[in-house]
N, C-alpha and C positions, 0 to 999 in steps of 0.2 A: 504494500500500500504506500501513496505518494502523495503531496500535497504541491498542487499551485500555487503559490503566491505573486501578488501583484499590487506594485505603488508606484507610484508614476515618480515616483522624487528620493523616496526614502529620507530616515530619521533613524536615531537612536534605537526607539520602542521596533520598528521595523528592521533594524539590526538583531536586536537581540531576540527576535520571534524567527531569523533566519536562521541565527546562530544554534537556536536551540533543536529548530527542525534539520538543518544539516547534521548535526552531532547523533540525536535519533535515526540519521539513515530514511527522515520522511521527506526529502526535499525533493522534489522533481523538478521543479525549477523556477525564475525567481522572473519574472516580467518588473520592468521601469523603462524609464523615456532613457537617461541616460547612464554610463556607470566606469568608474577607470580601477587601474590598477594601482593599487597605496603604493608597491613596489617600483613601478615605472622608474626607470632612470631619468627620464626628461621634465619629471615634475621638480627634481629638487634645482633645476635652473629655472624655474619661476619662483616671481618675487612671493613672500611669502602667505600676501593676501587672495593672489591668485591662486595658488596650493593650497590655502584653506577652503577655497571655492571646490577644487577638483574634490580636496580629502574627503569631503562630504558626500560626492556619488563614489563611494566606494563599498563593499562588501564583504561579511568574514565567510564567505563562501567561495569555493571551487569555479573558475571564468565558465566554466562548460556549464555551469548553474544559471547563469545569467543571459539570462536575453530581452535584448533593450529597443525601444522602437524610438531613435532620438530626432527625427525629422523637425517633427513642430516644436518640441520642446526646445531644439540648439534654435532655434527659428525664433522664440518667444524671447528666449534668454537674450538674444543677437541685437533684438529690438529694442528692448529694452536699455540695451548699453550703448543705444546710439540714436536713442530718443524717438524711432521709428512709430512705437507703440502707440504715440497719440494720434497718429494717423488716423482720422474717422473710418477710412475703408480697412485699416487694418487691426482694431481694436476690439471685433469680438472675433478674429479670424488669429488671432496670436492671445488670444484671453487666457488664463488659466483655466478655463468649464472649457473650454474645447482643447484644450492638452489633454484634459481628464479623459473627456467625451471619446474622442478618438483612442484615446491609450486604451482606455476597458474596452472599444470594440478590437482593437487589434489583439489583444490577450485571448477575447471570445474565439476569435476565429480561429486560434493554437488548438483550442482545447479536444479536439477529433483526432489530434495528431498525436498528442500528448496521454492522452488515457489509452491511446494504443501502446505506445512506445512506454511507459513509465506504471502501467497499471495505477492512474491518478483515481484516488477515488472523492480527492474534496477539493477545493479551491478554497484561498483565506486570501478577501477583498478588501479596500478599507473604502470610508464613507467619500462619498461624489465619483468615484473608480469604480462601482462593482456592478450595474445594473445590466449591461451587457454581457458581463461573464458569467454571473448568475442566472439571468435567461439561457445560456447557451449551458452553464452546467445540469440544471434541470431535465434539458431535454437529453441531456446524455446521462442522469441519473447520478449526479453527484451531488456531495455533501456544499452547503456554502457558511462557508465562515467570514462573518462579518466583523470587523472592528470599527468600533465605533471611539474615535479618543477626544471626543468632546460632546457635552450635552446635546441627545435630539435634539430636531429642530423644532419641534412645537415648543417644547418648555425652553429653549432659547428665546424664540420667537416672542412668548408670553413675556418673558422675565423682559427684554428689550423692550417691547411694547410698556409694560410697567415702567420703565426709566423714562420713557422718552416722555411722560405722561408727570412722573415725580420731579424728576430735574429738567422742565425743557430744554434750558441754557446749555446741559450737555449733548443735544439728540444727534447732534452733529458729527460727536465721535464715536454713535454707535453703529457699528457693523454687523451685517447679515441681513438689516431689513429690508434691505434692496433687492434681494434676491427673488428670481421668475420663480410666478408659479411652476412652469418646467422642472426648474432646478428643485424646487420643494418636492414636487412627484418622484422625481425620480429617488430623493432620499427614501419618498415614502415605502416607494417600490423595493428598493435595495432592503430593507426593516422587512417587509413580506415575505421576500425570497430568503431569507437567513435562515437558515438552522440552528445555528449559536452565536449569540452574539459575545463579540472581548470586549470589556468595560475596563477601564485604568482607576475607576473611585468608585464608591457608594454614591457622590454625587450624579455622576453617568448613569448609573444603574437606576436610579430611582426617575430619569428622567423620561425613562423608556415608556412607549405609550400601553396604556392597561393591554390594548388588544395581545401585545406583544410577550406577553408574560407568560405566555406558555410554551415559549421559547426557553432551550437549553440557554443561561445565559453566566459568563465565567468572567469573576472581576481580577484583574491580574495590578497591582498598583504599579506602577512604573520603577526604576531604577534610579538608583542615584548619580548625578554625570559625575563622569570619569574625572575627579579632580582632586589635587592633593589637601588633604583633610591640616588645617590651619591647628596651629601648635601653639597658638601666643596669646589665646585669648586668657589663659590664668596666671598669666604672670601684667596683665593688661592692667595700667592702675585705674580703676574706673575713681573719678574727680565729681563729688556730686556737686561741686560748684562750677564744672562745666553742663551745657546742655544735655540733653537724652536725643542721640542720633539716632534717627528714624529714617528705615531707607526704604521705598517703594522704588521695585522693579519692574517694568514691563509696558506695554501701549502705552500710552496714555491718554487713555477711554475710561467711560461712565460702563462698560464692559467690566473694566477692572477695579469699579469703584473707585477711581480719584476723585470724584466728586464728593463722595463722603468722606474720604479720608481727608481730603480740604473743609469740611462741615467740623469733624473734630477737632482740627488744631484750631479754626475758629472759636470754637468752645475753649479751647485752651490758651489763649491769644498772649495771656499773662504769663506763661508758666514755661522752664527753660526746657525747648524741643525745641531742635532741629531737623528740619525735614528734610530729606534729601530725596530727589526724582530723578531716576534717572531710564529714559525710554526714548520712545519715536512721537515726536508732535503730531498726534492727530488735528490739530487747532492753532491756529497763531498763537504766540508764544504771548501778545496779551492778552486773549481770552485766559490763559492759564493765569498769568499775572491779575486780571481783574477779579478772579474767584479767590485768589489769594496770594499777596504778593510775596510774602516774605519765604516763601519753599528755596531750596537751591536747587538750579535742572543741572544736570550730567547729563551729557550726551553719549548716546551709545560706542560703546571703545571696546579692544580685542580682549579676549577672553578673560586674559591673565591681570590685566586692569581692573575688569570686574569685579575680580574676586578681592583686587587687591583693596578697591571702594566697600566690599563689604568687612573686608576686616578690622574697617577702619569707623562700622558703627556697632550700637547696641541692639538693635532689631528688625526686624522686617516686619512691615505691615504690607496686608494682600487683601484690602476688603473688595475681590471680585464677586460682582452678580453673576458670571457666564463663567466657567471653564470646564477642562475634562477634567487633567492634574497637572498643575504649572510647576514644569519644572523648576523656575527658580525658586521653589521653596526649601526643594533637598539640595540645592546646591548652598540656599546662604545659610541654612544651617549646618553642613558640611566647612562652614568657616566659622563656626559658631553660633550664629544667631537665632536665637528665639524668637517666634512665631506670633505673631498676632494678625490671624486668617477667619473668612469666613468658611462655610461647609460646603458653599461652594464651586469654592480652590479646588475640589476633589482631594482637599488635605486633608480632611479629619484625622484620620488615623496619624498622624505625623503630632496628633497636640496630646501629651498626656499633661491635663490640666493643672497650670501653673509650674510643671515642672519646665518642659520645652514649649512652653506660651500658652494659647487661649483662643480658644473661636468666640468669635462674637458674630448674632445675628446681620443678615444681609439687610443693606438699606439702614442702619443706624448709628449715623456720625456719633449718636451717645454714647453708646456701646464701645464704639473702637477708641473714646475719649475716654473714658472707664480706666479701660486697660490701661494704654498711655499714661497713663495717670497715675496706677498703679506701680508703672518702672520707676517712673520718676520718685515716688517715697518709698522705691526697694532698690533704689540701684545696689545694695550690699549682696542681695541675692541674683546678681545677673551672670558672674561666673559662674557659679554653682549650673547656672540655666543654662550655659553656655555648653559647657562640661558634659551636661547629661546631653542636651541637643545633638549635639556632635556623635556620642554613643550612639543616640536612638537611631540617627537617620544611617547608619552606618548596618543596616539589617536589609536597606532596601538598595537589591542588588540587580543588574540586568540578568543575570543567567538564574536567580529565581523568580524572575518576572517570565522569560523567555518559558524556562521549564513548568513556569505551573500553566501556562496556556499550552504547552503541548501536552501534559497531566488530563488536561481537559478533555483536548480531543481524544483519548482513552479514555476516559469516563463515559464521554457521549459515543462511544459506541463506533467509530473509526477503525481502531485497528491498534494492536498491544507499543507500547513507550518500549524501544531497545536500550536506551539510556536515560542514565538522568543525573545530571553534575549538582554539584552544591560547592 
């Protein structure tokens, strides 16, 4: 028995679901638009951010595993780097929904070839990729594995519709309400066609629609990125008569709740915090300014900067309305920081209450003001939080993310696990 898989782009979570089906002996082989060799001799004479660009289509799997349909995708990418893309006549002919569109029917039309040649008996699609391969697996009687790594779209959809209604001032940096009925069906369609669905949180899970629950469904929580785990936060003099550095990562969207999380430091307006933002302007930089001016932005910078900004605060706050499971959670705690998240981050499981931080409800600047609040008259216990933070996220690893979704497809009935690493 063999599995399919197919992602037009690949990620991390898409890494380690190949890695762990390669290692079991279930991999038949692996469809994306593009994909290189990490070995290649000619990558290490590009400049370094170029090779960070290639390093990313790469795979921990065997080249005979891979088969890539890179037409439109080198075509999108191309555009894009030479400003083509705004082109009126070339802007839904190079769109990312038609990289997808086209890649899932090009994988569909493998699939006759492939259950000959590999005895494939499932395919594992992920969300806006799989509605064509999933019709064509059907009709040859195979399994379809969906993953899903971010909230269905109806409960997005609601929760978006809620903000744009709560905060209007931010409706502007919310994403996905734009989207064709087309593209909604077809999500619908793909949720139909699944046989099991992979959820990364409880937030995921719970967002699936009732019809859908009688669907085999397997929560796998994500990994922690590959990063060298910070060593100095106990020996760190924490100064309570310096501010409490508060760092928010990511968009910066009413998606991600900066709205609220600008709502509580106004609540807080007196009190020593520092905010630090650091993401991609979805809004001119005075719109941000006029909701609150005294935050510091950071602009987005390579990797090892990052890390190097957070080891240089006391916490993360993430009061996201929308996500699947953001990873920058395991990673600023991975340099130490404690959590201050809503549920759904798809972090819960990351917060053991008061020890590595705190959920607070979605939608309430009070709440995430609370917390805040609470650092600032406990900075004595932030090492201690710092300390366990760091232990706890260090349990969530890729190759038991990987293995407990191929665990799964044994459970539901597939075909026996040959391996299984820890």
């Amino acid at each position: 028995m063999s599995i399919v898989v197919s992602h037009p782009t690949g990620n991390a979570n898409v890494r380690a679901v190949l890695s762990a089906l390669y290692a079991a002996e279930l991999l038949a082989e692996f469809n994306t638009t593009l994909a290189f060799n990490s070995e290649a001799a000619w990558l290490k004479y590009l400049p370094q951010q170029v090779r960070s660009e290639f390093l990313r289509r790469t795979f921990p799997v065997a080249h005979h595993k891979v088969k890539t349909h890179p037409v439109l995708e080198a075509i999108r990418l191309g555009s894009k780097k030479i400003n083509l893309s705004r082109a009126v006549h070339l802007q839904k002919w190079v769109s990312t929904d038609s990289v997808y569109t086209s890649f899932d029917k090009a994988v569909a039309s493998r699939l006759t070839d492939l259950v000959a040649r590999y005895e494939v008996k499932a395919v594992y699609a992920y969300e806006d990729g799989a509605l064509a391969t999933f019709k064509r697996a059907k009709v040859l009687g195979l399994k379809c594995v969906y993953d899903l790594p971010i909230a269905y779209w109806e409960t997005s959809r609601r929760l978006m519709m809620e903000e744009k209604e709560r905060l209007p001032q931010w409706s502007g940096t919310l994403d996905g309400l734009s989207d064709s009925e087309e593209k909604l069906n077809r999500k619908t369609q793909e949720m139909e066609l699944a046989d099991l669905v992979v959820t990364p949180s409880q937030f995921v899970r719970d967002s699936l629609p009732p019809w859908s629950l009688g669907k085999d469904i397997t929560m796998s929580p994500f990994g922690s990125p590959d990063v060298q785990f910070y060593r100095g936060n106990m020996e760190k003099k924490w100064d309570r008569n310096l501010p409490l550095r508060v760092l928010f990562v990511g968009s910066m969207t009413q998606r991600k709740g900066l709205g609220d999380l600008f709502g509580a430091l106004k609540l807080l307006r007196h009190t020593p915090i520092e905010l630090i933002v650091m993401g991609s302007l979805q809004a001119s930089m005075d719109f941000y300014r006029k909701e609150l001016p005294t935050f510091n932005y950071e602009p987005c910078r390579p990797h090892q900067q990052v890390l190097k900004l957070m080891q240089s605060c006391d916490l993360l706050c993430l009061p996201s309305i929308v996500e699947g499971r953001a990873l920058v959670m395991q990673e600023a705690m991975s340099q130490g920081l404690p959590l201050v998240i809503t549920p759904n981050t798809g972090g819960s499981d990351l917060i053991l209450e008061g020890e590595t931080g705190f959920l607070v409800p979605i939608q309430s600047p009070e709440a995430i003001a609370e917390k805040l609040m609470w650092f600032v008259n406990n900075r004595a216990l932030i090492p201690e939080m710092s300390r366990k933070t760091k232990e706890h996220v260090k349990s969530y690893t890729w190759d038991r993310y990987g293995d407990r979704i191929v665990t799964s497809l044994d459970i539901n009935s597939f075909n026996s696990v040959r391996t299984s690493r820890r």
